[in-house]
N, CA, C and O atoms as a GROMACS GRO file, in nm:
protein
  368
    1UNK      N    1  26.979   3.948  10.344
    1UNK     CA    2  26.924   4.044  10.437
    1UNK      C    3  27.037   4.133  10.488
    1UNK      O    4  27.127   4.092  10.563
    2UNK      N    5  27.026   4.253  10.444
    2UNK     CA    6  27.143   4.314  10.528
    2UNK      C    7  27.071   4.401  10.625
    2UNK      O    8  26.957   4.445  10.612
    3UNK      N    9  27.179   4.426  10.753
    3UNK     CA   10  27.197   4.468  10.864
    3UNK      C   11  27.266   4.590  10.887
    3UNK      O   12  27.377   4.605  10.835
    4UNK      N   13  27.197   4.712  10.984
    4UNK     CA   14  27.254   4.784  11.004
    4UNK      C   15  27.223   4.874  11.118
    4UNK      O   16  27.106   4.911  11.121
    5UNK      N   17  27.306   4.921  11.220
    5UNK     CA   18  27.262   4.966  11.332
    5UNK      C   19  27.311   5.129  11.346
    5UNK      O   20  27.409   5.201  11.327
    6UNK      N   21  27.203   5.132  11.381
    6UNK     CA   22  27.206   5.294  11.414
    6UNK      C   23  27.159   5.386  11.582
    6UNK      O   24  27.044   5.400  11.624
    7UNK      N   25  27.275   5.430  11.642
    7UNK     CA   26  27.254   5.441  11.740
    7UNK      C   27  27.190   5.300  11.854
    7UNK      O   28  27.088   5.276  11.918
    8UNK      N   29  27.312   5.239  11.829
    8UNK     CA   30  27.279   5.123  11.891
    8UNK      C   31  27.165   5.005  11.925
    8UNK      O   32  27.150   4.926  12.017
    9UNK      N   33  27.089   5.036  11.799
    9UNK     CA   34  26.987   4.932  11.783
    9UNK      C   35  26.972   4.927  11.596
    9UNK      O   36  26.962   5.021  11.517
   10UNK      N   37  26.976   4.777  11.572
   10UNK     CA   38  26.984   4.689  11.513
   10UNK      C   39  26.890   4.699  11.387
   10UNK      O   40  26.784   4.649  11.425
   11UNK      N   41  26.882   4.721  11.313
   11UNK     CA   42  26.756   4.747  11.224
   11UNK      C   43  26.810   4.637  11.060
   11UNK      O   44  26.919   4.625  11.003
   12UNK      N   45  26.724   4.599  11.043
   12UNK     CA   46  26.736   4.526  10.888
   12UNK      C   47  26.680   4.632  10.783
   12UNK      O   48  26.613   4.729  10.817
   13UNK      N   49  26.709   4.607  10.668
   13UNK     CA   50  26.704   4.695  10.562
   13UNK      C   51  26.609   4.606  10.440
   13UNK      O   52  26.629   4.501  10.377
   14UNK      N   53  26.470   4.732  10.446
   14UNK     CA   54  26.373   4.619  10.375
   14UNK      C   55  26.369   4.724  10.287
   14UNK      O   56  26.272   4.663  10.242
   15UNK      N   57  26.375   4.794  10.237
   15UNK     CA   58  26.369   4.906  10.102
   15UNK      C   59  26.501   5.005  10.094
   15UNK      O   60  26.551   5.058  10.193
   16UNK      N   61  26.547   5.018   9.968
   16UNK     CA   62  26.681   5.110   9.985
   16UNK      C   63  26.669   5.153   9.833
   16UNK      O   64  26.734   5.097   9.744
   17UNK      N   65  26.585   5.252   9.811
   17UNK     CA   66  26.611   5.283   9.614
   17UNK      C   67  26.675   5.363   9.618
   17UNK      O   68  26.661   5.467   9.682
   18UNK      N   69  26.769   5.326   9.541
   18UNK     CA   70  26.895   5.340   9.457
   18UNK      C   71  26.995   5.374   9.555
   18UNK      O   72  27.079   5.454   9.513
   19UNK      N   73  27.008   5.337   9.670
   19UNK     CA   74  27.110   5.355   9.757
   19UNK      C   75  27.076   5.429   9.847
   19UNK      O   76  27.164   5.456   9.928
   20UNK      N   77  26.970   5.478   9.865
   20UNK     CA   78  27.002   5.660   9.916
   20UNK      C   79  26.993   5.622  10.077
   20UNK      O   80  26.943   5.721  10.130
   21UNK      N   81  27.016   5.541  10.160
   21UNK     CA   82  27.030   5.505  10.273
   21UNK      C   83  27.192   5.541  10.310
   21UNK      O   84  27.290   5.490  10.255
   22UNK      N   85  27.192   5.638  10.414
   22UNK     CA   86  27.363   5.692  10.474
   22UNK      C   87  27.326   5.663  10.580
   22UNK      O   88  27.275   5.751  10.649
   23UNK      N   89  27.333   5.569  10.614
   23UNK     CA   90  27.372   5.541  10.779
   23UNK      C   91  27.456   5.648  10.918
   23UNK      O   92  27.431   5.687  11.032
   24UNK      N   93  27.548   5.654  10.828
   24UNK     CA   94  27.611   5.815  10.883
   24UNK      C   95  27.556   5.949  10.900
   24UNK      O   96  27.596   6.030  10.985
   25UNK      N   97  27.434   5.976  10.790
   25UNK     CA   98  27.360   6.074  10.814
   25UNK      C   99  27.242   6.079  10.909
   25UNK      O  100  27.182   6.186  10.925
   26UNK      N  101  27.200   5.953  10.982
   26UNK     CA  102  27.066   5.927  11.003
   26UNK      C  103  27.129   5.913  11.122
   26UNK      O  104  27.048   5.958  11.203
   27UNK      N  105  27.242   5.871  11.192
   27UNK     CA  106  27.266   5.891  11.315
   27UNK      C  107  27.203   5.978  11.387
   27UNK      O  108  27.125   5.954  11.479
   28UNK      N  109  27.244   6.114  11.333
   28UNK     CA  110  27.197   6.219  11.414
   28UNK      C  111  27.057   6.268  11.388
   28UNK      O  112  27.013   6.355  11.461
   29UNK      N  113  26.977   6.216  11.281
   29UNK     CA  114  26.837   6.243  11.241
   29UNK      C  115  26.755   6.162  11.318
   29UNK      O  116  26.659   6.227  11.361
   30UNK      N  117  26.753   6.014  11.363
   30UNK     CA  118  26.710   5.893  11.433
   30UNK      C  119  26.755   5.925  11.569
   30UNK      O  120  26.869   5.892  11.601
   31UNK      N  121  26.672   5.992  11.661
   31UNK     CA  122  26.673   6.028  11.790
   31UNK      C  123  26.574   5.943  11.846
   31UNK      O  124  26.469   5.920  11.786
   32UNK      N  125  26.609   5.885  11.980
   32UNK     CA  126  26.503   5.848  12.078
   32UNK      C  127  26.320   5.794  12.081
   32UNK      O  128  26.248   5.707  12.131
   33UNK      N  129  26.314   5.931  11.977
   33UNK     CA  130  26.215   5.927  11.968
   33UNK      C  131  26.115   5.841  11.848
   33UNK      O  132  25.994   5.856  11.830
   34UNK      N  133  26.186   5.774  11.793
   34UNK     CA  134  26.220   5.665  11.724
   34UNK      C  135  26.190   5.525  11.750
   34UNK      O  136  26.146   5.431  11.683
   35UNK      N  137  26.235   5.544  11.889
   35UNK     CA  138  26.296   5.415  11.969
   35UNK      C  139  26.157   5.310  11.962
   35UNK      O  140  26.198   5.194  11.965
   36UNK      N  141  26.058   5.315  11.957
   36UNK     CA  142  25.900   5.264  12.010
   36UNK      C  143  25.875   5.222  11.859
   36UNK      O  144  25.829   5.108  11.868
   37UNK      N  145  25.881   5.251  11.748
   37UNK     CA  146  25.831   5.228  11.629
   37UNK      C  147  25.917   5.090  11.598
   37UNK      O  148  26.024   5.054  11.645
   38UNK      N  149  25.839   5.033  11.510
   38UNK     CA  150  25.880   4.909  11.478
   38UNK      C  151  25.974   4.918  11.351
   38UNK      O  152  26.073   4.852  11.320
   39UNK      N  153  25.905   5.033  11.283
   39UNK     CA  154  25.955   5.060  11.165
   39UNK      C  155  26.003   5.208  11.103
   39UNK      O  156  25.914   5.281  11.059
   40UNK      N  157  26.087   5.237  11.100
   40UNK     CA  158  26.140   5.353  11.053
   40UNK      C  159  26.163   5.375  10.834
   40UNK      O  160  26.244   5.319  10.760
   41UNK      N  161  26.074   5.458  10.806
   41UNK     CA  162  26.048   5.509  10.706
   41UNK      C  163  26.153   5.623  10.662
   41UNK      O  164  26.183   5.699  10.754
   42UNK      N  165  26.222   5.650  10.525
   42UNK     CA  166  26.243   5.762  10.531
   42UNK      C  167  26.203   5.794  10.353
   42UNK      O  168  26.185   5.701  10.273
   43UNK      N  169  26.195   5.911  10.321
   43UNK     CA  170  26.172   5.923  10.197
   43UNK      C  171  26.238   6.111  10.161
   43UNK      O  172  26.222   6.219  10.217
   44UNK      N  173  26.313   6.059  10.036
   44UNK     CA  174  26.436   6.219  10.049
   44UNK      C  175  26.324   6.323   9.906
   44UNK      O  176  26.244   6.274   9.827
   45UNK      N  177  26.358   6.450   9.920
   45UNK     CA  178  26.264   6.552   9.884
   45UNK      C  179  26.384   6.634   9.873
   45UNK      O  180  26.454   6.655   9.972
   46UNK      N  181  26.419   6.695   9.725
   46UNK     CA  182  26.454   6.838   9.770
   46UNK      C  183  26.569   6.787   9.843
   46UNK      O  184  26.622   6.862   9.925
   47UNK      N  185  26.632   6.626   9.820
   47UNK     CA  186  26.799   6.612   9.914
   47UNK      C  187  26.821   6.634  10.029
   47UNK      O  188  26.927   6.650  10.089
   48UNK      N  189  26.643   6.636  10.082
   48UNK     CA  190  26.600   6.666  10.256
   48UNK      C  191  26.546   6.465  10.258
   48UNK      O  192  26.492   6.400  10.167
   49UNK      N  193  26.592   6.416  10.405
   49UNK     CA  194  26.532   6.303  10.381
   49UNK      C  195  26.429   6.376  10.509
   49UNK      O  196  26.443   6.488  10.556
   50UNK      N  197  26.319   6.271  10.549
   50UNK     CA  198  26.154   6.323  10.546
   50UNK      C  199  26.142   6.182  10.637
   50UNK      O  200  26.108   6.085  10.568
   51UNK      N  201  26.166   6.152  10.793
   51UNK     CA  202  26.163   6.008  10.847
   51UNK      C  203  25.992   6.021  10.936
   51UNK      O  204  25.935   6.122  10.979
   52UNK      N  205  25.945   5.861  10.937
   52UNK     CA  206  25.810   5.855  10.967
   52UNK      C  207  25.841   5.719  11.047
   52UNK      O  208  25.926   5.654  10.987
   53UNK      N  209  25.800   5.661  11.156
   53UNK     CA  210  25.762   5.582  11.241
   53UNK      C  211  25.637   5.509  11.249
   53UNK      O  212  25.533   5.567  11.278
   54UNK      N  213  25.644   5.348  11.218
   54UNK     CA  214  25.550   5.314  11.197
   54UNK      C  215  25.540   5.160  11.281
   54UNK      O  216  25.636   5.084  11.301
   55UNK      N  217  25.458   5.147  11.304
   55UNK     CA  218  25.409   4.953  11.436
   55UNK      C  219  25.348   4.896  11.313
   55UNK      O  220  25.276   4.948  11.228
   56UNK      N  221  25.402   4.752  11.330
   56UNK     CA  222  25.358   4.626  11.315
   56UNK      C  223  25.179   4.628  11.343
   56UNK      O  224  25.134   4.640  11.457
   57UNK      N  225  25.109   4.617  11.248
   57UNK     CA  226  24.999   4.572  11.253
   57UNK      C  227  24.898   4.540  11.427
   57UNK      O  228  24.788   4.585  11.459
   58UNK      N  229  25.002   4.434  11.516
   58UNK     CA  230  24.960   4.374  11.587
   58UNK      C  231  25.008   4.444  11.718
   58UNK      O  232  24.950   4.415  11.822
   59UNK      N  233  25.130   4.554  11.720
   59UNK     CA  234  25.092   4.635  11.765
   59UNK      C  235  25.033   4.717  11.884
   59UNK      O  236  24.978   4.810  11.826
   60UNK      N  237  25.008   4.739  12.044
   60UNK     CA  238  24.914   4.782  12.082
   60UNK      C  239  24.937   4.918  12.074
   60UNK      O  240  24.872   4.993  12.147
   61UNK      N  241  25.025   4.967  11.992
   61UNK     CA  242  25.038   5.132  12.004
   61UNK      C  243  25.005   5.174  11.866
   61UNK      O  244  24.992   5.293  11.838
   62UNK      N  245  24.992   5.087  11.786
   62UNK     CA  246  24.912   5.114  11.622
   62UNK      C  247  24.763   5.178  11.616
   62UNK      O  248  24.651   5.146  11.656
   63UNK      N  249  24.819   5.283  11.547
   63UNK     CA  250  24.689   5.378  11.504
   63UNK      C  251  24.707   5.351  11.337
   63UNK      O  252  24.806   5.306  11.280
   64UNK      N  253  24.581   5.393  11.279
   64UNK     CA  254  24.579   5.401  11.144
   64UNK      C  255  24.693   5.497  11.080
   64UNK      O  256  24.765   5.449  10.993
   65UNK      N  257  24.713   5.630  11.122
   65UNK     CA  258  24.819   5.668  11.061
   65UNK      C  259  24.985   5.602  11.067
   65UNK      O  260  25.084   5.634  11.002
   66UNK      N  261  24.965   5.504  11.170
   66UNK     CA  262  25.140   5.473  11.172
   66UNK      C  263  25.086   5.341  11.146
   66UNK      O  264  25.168   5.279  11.214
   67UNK      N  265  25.016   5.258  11.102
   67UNK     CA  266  25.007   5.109  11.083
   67UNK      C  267  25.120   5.077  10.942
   67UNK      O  268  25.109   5.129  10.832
   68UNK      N  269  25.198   5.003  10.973
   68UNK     CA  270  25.292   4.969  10.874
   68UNK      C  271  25.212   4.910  10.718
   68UNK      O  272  25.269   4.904  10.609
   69UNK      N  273  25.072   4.874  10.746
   69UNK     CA  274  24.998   4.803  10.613
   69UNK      C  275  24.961   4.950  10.525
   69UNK      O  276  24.930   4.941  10.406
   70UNK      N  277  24.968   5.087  10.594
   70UNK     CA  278  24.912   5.153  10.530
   70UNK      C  279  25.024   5.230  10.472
   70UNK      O  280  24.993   5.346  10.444
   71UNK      N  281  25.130   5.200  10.449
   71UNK     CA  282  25.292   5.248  10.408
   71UNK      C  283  25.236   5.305  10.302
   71UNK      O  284  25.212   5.425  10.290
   72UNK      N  285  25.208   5.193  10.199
   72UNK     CA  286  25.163   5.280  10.016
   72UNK      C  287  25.082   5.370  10.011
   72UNK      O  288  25.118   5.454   9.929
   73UNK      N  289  24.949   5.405  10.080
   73UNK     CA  290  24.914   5.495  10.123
   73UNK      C  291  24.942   5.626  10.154
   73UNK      O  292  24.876   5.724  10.118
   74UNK      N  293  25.052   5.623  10.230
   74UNK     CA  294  25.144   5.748  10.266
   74UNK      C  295  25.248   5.781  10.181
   74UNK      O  296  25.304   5.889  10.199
   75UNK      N  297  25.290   5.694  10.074
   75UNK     CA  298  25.359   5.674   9.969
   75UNK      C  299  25.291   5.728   9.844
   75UNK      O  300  25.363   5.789   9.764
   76UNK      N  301  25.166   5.715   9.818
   76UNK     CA  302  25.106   5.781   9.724
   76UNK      C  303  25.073   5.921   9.767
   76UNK      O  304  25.129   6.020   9.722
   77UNK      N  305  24.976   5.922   9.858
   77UNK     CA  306  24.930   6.062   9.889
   77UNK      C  307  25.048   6.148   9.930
   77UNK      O  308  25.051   6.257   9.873
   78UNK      N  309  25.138   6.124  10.010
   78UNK     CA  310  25.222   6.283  10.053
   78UNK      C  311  25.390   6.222  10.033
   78UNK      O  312  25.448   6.225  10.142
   79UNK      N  313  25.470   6.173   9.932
   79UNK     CA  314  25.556   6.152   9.897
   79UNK      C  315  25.584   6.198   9.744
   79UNK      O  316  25.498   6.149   9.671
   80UNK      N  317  25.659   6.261   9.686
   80UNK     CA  318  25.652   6.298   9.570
   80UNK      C  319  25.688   6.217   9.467
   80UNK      O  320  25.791   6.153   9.489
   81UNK      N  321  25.631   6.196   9.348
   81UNK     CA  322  25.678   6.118   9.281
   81UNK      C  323  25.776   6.103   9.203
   81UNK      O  324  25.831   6.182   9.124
   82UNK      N  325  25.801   5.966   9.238
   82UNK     CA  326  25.980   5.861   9.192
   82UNK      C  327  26.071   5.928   9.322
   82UNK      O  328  26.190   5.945   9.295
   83UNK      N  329  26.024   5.971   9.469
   83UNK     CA  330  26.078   5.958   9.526
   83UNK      C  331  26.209   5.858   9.584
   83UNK      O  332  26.236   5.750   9.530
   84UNK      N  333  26.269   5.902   9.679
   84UNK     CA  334  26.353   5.782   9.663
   84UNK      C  335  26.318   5.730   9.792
   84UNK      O  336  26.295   5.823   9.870
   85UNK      N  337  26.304   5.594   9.854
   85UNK     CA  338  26.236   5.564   9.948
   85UNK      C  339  26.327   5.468  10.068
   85UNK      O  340  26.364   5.364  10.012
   86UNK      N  341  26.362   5.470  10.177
   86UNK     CA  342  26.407   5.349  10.272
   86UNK      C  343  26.338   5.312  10.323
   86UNK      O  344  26.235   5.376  10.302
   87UNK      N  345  26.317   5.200  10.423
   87UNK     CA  346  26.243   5.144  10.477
   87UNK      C  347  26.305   4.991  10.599
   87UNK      O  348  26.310   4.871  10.574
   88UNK      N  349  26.336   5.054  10.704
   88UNK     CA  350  26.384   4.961  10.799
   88UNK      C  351  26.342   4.900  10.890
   88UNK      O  352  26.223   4.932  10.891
   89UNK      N  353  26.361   4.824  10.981
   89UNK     CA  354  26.297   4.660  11.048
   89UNK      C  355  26.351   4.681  11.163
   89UNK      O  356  26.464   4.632  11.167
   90UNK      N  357  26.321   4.736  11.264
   90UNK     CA  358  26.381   4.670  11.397
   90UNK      C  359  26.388   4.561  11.456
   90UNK      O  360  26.294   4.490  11.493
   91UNK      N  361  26.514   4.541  11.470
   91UNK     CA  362  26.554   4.356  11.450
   91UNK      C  363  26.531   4.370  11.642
   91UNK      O  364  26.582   4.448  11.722
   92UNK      N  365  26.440   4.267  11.660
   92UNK     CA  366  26.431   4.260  11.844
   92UNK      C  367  26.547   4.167  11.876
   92UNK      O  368  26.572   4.138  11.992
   0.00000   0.00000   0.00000
């Protein structure tokens, strides 16, 4: 399991294809507003990465569009394909 923190909170690393996770770049992309999601998404386009916020199932701030079960979903419909994809864990 690797570990990695960004802007001072703690996140595990559950998807990383083919590397494309810069920790250094996402500093300044991963603002505040961030902070509430359980799960931070990113997926790169065009060498633009593209970040999405998403809750744990259980949740009381989970809506259908940010429910973490519906990830592939948002992965098929509006991600382009053989994107390259991250996918991180806020470690409590």
């Amino acid at each position: 399991m690797k570990k990695i923190i960004i802007n001072d909170i703690e996140y595990e690393v559950i998807r990383n294809d083919k590397e494309c996770l810069n920790t250094k770049d996402l500093e300044d992309k991963i603002t505040d507003y961030f902070d509430s999601y359980d799960y931070i998404m990113g997926d790169f386009s065009y060498d633009k990465v593209r970040l999405k916020g998403y809750y744990d199932s259980s949740n009381k701030k989970v809506k259908q569009i940010n429910d973490i079960k519906y990830l592939d979903d948002y992965l098929k419909n509006y991600c382009s394909y053989g994107a390259r994809i991250f996918l991180l864990k806020k470690l409590k």
